[in-house]
PDB file of N, CA, C, O and CB in Angstrom:
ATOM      1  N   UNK A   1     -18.863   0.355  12.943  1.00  0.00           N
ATOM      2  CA  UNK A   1     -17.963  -0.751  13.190  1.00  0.00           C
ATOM      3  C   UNK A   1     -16.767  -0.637  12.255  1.00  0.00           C
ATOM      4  O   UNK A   1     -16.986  -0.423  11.063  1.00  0.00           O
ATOM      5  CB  UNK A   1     -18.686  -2.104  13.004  1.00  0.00           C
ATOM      6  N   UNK A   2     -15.528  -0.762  12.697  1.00  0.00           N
ATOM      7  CA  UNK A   2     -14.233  -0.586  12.203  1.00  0.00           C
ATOM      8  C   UNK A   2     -14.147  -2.082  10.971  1.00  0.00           C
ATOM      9  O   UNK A   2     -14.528  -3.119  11.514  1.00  0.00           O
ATOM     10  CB  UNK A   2     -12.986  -0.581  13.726  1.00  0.00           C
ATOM     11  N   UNK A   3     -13.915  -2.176  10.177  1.00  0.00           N
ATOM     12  CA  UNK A   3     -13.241  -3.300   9.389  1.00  0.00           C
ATOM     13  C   UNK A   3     -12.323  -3.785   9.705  1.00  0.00           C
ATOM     14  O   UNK A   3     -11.772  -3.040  10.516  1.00  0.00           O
ATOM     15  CB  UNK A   3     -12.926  -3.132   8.360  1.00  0.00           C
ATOM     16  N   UNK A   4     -11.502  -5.083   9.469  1.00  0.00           N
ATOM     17  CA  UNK A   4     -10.140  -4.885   9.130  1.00  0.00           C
ATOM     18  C   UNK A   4      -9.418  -3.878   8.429  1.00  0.00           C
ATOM     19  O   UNK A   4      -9.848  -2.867   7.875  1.00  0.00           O
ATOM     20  CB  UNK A   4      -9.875  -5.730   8.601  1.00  0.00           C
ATOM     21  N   UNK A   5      -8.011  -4.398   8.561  1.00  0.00           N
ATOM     22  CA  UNK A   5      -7.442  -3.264   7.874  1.00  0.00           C
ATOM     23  C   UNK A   5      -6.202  -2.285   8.553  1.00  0.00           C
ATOM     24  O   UNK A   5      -5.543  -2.844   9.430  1.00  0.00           O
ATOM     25  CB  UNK A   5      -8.630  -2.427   7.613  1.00  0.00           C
ATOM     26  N   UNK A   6      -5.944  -1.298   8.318  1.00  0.00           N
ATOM     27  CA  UNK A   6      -4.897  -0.413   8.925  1.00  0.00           C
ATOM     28  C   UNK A   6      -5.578   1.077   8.918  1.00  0.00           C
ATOM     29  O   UNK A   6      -6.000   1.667   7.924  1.00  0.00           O
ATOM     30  CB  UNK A   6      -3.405  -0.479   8.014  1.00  0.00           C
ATOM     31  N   UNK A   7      -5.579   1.415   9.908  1.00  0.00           N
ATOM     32  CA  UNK A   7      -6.652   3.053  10.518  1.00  0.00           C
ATOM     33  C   UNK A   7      -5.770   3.764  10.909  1.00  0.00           C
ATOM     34  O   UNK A   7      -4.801   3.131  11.328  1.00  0.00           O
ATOM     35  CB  UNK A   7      -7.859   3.041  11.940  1.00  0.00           C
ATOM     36  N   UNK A   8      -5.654   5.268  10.973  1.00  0.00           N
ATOM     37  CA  UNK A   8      -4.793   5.943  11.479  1.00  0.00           C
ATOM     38  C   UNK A   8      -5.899   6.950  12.747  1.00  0.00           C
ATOM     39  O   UNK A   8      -7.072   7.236  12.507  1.00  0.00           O
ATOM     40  CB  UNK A   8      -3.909   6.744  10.142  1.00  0.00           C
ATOM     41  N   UNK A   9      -5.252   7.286  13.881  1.00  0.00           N
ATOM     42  CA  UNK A   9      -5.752   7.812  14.539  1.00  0.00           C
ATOM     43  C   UNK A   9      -4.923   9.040  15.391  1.00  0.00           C
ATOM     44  O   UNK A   9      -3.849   8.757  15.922  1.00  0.00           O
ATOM     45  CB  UNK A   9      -6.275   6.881  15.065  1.00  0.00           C
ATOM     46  N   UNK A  10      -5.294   9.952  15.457  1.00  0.00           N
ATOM     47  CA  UNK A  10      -4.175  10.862  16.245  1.00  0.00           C
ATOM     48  C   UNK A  10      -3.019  10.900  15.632  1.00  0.00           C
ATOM     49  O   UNK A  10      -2.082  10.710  16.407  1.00  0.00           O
ATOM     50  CB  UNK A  10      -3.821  10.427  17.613  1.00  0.00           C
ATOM     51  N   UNK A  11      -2.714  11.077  14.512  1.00  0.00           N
ATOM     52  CA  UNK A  11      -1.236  10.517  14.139  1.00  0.00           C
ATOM     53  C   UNK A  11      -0.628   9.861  14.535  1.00  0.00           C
ATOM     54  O   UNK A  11       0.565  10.141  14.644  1.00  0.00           O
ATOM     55  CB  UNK A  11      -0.452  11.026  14.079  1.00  0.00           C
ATOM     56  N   UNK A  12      -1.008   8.932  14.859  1.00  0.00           N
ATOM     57  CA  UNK A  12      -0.774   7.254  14.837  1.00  0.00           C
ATOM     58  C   UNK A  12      -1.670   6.220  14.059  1.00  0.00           C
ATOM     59  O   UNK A  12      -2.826   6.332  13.651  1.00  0.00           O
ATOM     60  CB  UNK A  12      -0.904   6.743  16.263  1.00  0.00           C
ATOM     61  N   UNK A  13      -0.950   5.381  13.998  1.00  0.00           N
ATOM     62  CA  UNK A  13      -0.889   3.874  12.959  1.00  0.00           C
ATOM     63  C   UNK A  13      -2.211   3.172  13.790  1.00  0.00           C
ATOM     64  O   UNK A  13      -2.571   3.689  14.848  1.00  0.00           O
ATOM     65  CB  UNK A  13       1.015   2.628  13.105  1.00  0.00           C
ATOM     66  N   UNK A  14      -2.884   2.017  13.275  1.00  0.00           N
ATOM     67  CA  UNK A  14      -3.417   1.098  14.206  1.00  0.00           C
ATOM     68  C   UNK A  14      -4.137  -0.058  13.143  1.00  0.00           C
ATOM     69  O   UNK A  14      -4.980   0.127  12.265  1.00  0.00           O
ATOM     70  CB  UNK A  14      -4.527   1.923  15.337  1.00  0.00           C
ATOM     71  N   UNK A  15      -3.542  -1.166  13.532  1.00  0.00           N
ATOM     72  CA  UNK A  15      -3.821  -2.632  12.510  1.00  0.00           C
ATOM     73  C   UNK A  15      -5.384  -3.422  13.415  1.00  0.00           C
ATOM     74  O   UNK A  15      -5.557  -3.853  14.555  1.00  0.00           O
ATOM     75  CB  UNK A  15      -1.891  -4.114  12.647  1.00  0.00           C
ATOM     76  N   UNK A  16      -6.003  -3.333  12.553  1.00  0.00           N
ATOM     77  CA  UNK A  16      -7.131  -4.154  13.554  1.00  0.00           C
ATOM     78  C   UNK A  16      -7.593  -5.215  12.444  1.00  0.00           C
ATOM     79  O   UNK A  16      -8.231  -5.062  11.402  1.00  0.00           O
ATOM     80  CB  UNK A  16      -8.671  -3.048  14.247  1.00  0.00           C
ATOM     81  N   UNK A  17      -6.992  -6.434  13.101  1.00  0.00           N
ATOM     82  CA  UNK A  17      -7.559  -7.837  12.725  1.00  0.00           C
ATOM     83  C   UNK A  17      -8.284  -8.912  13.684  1.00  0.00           C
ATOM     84  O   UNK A  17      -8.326  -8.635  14.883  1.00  0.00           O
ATOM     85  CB  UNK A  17      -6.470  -8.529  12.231  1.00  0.00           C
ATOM     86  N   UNK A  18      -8.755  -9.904  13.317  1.00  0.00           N
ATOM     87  CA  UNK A  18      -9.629 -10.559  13.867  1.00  0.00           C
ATOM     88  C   UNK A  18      -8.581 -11.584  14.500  1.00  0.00           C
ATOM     89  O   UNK A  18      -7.644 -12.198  13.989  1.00  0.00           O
ATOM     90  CB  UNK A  18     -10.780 -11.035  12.915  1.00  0.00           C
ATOM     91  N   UNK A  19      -9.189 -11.537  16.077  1.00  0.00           N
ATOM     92  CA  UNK A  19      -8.171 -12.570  17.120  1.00  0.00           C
ATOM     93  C   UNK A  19      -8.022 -13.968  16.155  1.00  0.00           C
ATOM     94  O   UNK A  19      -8.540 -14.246  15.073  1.00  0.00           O
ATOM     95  CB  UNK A  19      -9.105 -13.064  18.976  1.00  0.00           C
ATOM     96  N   UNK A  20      -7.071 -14.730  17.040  1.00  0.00           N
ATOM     97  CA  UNK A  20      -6.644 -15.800  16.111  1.00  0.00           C
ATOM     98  C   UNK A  20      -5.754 -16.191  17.636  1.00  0.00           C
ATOM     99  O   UNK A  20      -4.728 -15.675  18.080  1.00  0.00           O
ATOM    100  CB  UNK A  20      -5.719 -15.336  14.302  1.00  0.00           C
ATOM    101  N   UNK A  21      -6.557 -17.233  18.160  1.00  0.00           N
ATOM    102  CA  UNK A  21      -5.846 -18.255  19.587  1.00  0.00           C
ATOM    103  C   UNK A  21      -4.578 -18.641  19.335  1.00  0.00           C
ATOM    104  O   UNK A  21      -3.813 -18.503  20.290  1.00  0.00           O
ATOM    105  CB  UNK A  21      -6.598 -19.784  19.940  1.00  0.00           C
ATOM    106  N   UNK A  22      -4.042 -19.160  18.170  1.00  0.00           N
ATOM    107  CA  UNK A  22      -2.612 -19.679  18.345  1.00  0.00           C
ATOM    108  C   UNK A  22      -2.076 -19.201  16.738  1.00  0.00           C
ATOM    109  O   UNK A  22      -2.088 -19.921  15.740  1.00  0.00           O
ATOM    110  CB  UNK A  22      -2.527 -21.626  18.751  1.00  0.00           C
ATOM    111  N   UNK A  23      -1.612 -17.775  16.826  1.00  0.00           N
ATOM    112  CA  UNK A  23      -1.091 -17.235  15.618  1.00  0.00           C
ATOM    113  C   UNK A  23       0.301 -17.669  14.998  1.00  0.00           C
ATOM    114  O   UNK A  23       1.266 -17.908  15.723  1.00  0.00           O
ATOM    115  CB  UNK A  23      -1.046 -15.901  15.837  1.00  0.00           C
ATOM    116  N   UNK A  24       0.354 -17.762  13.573  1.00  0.00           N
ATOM    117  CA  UNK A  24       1.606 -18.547  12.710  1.00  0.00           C
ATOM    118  C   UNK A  24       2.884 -17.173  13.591  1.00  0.00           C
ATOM    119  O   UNK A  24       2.548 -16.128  14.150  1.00  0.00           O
ATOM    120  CB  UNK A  24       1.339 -18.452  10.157  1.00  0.00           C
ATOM    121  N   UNK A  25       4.088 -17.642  13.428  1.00  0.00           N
ATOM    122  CA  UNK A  25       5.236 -16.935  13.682  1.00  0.00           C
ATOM    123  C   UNK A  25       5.090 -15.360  13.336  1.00  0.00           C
ATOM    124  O   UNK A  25       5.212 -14.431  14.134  1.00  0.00           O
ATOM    125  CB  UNK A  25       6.342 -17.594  12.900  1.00  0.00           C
ATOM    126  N   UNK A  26       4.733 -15.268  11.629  1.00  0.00           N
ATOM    127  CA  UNK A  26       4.818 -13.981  11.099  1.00  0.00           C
ATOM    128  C   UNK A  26       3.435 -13.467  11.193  1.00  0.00           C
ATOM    129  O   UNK A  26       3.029 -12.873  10.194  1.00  0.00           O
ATOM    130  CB  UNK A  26       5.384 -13.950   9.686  1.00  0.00           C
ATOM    131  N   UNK A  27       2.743 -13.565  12.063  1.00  0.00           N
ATOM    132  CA  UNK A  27       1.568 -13.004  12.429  1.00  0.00           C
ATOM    133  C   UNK A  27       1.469 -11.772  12.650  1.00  0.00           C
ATOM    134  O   UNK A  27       1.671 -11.403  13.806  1.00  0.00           O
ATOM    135  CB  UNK A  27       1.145 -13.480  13.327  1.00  0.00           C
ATOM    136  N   UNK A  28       1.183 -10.923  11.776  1.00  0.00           N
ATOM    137  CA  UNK A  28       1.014  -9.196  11.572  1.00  0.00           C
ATOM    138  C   UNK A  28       2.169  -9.012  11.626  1.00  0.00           C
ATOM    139  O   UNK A  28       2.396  -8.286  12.594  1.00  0.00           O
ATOM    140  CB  UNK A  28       0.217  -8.182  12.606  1.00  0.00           C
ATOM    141  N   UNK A  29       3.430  -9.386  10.890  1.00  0.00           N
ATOM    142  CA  UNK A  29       4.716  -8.716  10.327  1.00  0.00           C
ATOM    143  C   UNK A  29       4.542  -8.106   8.789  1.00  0.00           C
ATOM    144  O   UNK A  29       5.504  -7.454   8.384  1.00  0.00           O
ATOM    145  CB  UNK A  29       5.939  -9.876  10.313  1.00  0.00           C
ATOM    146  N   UNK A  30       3.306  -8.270   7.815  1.00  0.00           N
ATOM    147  CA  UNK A  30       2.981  -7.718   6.796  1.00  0.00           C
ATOM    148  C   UNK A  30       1.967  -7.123   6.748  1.00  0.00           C
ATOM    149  O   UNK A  30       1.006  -7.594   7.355  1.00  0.00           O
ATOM    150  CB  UNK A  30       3.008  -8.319   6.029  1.00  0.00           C
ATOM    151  N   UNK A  31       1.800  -5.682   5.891  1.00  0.00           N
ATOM    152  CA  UNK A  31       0.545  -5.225   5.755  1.00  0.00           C
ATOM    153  C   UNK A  31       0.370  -4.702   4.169  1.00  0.00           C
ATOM    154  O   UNK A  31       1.227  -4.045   3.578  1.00  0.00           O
ATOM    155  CB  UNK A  31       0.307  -4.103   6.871  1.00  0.00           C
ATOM    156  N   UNK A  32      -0.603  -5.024   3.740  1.00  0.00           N
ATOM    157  CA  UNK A  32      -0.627  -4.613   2.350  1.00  0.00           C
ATOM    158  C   UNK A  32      -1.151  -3.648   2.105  1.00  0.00           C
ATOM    159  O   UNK A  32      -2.319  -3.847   2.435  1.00  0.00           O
ATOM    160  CB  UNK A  32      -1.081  -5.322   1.581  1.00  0.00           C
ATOM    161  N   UNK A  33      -1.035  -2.339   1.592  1.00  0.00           N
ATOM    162  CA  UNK A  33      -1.145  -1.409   1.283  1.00  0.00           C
ATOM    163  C   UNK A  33      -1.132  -0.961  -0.018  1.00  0.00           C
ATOM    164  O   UNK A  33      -0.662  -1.670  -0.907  1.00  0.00           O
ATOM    165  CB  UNK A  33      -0.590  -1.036   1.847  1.00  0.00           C
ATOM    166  N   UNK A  34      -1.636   0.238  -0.262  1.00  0.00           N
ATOM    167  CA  UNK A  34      -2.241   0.777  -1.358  1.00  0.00           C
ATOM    168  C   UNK A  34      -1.096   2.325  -1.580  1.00  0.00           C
ATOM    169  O   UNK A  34      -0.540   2.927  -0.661  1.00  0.00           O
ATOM    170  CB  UNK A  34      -4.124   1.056  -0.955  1.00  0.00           C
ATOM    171  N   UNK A  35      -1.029   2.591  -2.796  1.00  0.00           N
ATOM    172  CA  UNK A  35      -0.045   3.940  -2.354  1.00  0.00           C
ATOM    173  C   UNK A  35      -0.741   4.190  -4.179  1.00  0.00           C
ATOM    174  O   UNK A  35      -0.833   3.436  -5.148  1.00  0.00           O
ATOM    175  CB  UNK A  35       2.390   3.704  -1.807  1.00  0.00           C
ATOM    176  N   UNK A  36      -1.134   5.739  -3.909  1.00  0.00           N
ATOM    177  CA  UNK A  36      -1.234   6.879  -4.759  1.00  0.00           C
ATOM    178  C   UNK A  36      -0.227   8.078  -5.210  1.00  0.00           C
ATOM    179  O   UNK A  36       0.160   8.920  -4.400  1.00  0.00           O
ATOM    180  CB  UNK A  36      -2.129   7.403  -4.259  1.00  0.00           C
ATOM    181  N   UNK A  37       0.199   8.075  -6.713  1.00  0.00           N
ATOM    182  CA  UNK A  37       1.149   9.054  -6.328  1.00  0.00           C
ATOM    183  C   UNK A  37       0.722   9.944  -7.169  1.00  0.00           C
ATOM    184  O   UNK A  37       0.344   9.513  -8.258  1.00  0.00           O
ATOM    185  CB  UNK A  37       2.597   8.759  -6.391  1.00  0.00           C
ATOM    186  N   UNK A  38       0.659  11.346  -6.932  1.00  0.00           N
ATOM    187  CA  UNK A  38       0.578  12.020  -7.893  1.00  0.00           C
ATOM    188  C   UNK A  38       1.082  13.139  -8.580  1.00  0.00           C
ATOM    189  O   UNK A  38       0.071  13.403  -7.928  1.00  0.00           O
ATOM    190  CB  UNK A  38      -0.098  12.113  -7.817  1.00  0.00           C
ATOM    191  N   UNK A  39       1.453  13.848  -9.053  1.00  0.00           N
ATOM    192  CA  UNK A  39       1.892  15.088  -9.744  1.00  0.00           C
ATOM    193  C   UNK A  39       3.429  14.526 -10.187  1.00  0.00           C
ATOM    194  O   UNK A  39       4.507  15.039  -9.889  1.00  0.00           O
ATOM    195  CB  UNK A  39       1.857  16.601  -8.642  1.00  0.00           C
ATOM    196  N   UNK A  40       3.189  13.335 -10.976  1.00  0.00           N
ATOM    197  CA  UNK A  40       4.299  12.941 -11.697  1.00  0.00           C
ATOM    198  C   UNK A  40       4.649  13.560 -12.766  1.00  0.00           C
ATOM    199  O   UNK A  40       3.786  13.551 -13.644  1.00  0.00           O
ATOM    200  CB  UNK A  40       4.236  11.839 -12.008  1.00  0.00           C
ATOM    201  N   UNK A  41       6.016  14.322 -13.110  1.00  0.00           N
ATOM    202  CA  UNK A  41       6.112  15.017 -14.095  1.00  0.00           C
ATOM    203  C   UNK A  41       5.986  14.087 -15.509  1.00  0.00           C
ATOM    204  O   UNK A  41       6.212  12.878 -15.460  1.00  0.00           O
ATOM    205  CB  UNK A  41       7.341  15.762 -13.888  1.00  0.00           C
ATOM    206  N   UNK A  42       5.640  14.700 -16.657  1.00  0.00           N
ATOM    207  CA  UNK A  42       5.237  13.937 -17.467  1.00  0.00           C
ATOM    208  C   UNK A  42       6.142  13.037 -18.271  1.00  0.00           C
ATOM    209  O   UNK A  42       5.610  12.438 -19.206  1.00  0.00           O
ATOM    210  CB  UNK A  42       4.586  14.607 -18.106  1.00  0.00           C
ATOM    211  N   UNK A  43       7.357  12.861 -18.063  1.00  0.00           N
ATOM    212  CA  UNK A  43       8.566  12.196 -18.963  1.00  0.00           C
ATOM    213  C   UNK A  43       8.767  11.481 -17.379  1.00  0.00           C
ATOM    214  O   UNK A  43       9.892  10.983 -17.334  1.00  0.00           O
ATOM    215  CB  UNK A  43      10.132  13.426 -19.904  1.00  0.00           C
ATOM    216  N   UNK A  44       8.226  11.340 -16.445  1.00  0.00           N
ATOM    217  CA  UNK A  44       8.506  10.106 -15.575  1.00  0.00           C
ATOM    218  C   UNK A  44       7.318   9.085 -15.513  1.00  0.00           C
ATOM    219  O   UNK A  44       7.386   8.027 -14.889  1.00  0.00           O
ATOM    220  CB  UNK A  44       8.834  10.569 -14.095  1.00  0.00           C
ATOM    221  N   UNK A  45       6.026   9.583 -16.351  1.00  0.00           N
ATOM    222  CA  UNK A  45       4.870   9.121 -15.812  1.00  0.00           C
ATOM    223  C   UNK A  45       4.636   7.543 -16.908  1.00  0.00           C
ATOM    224  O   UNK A  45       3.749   7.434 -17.754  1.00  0.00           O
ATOM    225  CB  UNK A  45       3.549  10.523 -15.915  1.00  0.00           C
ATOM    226  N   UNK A  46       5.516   6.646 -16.633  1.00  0.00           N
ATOM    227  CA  UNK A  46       5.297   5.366 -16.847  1.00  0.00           C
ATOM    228  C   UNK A  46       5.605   3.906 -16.198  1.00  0.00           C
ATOM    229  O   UNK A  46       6.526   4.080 -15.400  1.00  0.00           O
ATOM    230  CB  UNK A  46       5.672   5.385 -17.735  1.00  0.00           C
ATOM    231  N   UNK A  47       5.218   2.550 -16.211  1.00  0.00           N
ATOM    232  CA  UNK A  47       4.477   2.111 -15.309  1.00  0.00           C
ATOM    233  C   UNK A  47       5.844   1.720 -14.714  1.00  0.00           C
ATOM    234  O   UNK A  47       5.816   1.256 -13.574  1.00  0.00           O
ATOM    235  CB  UNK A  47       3.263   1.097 -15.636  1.00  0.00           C
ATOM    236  N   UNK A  48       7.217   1.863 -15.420  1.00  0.00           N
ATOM    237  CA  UNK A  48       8.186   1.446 -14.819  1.00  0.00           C
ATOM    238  C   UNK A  48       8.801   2.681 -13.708  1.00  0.00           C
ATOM    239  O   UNK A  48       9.395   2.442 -12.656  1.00  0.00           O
ATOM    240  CB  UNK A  48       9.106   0.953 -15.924  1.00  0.00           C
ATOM    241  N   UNK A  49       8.588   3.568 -14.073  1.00  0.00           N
ATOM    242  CA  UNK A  49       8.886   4.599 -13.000  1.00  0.00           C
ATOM    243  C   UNK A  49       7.709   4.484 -11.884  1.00  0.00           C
ATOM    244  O   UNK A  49       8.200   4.776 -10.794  1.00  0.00           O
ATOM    245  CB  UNK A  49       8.949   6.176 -13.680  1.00  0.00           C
ATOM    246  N   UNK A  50       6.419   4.182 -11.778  1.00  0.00           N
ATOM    247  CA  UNK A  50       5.933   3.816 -10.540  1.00  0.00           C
ATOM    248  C   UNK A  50       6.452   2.780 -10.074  1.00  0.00           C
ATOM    249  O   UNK A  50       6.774   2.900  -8.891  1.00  0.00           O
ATOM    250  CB  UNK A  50       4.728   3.662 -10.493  1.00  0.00           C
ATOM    251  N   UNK A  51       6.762   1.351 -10.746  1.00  0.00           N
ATOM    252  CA  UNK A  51       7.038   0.560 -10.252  1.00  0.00           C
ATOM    253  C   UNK A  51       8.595   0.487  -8.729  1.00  0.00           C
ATOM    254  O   UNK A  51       8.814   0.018  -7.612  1.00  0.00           O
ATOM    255  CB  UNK A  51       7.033  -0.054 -11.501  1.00  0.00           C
ATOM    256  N   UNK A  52       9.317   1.436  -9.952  1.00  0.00           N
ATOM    257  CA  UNK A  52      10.364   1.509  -8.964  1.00  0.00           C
ATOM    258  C   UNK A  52      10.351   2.478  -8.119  1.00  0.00           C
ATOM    259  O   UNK A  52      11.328   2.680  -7.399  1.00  0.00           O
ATOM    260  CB  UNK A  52      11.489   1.549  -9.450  1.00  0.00           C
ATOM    261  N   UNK A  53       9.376   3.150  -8.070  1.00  0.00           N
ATOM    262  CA  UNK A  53       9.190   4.245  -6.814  1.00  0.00           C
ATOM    263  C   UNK A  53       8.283   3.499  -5.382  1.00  0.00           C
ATOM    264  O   UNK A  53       8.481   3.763  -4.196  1.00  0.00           O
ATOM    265  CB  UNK A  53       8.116   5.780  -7.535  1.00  0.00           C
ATOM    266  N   UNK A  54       7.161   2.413  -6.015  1.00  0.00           N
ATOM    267  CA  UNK A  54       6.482   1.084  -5.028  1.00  0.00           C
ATOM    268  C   UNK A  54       7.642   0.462  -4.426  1.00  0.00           C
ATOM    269  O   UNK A  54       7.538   0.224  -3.222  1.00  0.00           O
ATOM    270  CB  UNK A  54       5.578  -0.240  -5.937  1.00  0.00           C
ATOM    271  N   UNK A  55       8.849   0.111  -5.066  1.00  0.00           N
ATOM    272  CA  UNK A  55       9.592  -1.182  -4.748  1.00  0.00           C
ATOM    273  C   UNK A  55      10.661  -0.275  -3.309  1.00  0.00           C
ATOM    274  O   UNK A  55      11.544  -0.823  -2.649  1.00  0.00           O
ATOM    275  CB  UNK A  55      10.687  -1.982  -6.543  1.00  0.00           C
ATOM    276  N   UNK A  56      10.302   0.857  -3.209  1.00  0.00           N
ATOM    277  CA  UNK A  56      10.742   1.034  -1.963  1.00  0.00           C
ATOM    278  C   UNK A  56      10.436   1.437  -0.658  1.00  0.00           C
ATOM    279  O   UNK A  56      11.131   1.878   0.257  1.00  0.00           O
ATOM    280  CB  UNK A  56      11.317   1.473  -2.096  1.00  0.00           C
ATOM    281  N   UNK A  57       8.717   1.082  -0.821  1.00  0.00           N
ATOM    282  CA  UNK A  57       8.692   1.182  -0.027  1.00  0.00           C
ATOM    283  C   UNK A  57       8.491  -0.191   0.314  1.00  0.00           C
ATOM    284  O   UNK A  57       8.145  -0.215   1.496  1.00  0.00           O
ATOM    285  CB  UNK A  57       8.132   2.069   0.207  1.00  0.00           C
ATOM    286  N   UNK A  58       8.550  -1.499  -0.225  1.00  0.00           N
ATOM    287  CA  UNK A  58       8.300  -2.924   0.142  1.00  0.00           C
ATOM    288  C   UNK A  58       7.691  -3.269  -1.494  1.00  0.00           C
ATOM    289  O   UNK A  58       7.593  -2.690  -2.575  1.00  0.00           O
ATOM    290  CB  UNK A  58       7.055  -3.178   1.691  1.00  0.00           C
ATOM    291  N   UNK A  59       7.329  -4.754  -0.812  1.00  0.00           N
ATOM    292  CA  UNK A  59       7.297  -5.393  -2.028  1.00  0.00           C
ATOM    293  C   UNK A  59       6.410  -5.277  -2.912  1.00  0.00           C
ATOM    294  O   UNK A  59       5.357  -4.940  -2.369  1.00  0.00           O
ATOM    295  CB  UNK A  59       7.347  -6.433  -1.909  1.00  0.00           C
ATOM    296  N   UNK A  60       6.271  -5.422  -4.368  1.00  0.00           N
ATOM    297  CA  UNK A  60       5.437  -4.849  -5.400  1.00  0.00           C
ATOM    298  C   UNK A  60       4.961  -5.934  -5.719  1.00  0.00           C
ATOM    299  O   UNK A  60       5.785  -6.747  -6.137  1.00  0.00           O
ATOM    300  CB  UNK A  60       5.981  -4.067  -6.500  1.00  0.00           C
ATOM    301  N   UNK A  61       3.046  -6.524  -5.640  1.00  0.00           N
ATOM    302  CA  UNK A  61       2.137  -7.158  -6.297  1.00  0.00           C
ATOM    303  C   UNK A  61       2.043  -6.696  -7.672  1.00  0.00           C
ATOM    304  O   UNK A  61       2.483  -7.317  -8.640  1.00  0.00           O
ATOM    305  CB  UNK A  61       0.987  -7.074  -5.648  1.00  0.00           C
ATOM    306  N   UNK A  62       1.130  -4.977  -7.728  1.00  0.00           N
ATOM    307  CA  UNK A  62       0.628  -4.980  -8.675  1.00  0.00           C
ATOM    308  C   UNK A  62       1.074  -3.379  -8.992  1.00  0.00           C
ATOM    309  O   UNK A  62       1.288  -2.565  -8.093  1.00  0.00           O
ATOM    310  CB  UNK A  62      -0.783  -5.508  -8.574  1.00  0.00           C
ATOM    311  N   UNK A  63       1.146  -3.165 -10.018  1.00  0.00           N
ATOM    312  CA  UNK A  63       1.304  -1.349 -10.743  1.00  0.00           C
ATOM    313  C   UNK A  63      -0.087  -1.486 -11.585  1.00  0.00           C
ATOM    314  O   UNK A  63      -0.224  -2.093 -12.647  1.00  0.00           O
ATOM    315  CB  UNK A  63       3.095  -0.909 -12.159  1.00  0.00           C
ATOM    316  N   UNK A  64      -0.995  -0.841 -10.923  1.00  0.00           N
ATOM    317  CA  UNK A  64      -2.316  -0.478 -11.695  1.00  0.00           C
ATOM    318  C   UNK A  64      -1.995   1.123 -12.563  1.00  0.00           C
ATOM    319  O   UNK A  64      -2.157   2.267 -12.140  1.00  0.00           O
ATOM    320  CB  UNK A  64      -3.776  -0.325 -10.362  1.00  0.00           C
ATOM    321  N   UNK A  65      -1.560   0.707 -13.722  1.00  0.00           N
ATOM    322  CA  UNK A  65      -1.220   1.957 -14.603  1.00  0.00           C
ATOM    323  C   UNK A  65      -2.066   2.292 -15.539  1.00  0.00           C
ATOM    324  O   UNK A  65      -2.012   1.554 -16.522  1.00  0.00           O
ATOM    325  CB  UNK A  65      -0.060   1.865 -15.281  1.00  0.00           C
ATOM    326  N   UNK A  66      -2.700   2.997 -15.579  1.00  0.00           N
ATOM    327  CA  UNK A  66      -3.566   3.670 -16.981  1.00  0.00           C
ATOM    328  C   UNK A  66      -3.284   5.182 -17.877  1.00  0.00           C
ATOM    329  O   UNK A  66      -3.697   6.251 -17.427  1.00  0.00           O
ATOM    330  CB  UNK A  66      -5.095   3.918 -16.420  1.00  0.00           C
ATOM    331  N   UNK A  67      -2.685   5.110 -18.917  1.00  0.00           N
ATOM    332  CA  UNK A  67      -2.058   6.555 -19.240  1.00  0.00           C
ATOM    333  C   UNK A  67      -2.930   7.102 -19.275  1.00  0.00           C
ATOM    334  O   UNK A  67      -3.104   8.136 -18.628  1.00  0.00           O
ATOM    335  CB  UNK A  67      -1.304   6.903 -20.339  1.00  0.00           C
ATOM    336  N   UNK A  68      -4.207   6.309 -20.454  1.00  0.00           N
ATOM    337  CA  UNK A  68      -5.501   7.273 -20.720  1.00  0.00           C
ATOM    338  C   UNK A  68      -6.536   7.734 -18.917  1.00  0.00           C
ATOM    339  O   UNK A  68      -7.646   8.262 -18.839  1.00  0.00           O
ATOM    340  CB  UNK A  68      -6.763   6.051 -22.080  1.00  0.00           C
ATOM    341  N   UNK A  69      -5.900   7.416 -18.106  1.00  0.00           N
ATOM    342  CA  UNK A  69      -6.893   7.963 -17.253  1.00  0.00           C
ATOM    343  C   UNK A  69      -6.054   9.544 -16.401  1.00  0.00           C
ATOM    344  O   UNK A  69      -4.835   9.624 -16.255  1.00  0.00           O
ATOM    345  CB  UNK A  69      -7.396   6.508 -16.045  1.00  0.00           C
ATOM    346  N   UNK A  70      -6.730  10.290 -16.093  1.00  0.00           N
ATOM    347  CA  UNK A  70      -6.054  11.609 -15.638  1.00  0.00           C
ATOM    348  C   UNK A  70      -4.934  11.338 -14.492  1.00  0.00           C
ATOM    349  O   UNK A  70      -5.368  10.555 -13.647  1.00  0.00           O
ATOM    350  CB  UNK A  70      -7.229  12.658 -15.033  1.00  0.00           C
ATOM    351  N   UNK A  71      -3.971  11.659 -14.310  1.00  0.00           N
ATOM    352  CA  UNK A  71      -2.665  12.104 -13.589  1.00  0.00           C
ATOM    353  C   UNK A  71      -3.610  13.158 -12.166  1.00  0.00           C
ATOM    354  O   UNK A  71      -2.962  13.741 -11.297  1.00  0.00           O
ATOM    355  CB  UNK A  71      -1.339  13.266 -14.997  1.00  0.00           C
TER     356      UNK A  71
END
């Protein structure tokens, strides 16, 4: 059984949420996502240089940064 969430299939996208009879306006105009980056050279690798590399692809909650953990 699929979860919610966002699945990719065939190289394509696919949002599967739970029906909802009379949905608000912005109903699935956002999706929150997760983004990994890696092989940051080492004089870029701080939390403000992820931050502004997140902020384009949309809007930034959280920068989960840890130096001490491996790159």
């Amino acid at each position: 059984m699929l979860k919610a969430g966002a699945w990719t299939y065939d190289d394509g996208s696919m949002v599967f949420e739970k029906w909802v009879e009379n949905p608000l306006v912005d109903y699935l105009f956002t999706l929150p996502i997760w983004i990994m980056l890696r092989n940051i050279l080492v004089n870029h690798y701080t939390a403000e240089f992820n931050e502004q590399i997140a902020k384009r692809v949309g809007v930034v909650k959280t920068v989960a940064f840890d130096l001490l953990k491996p790159r």
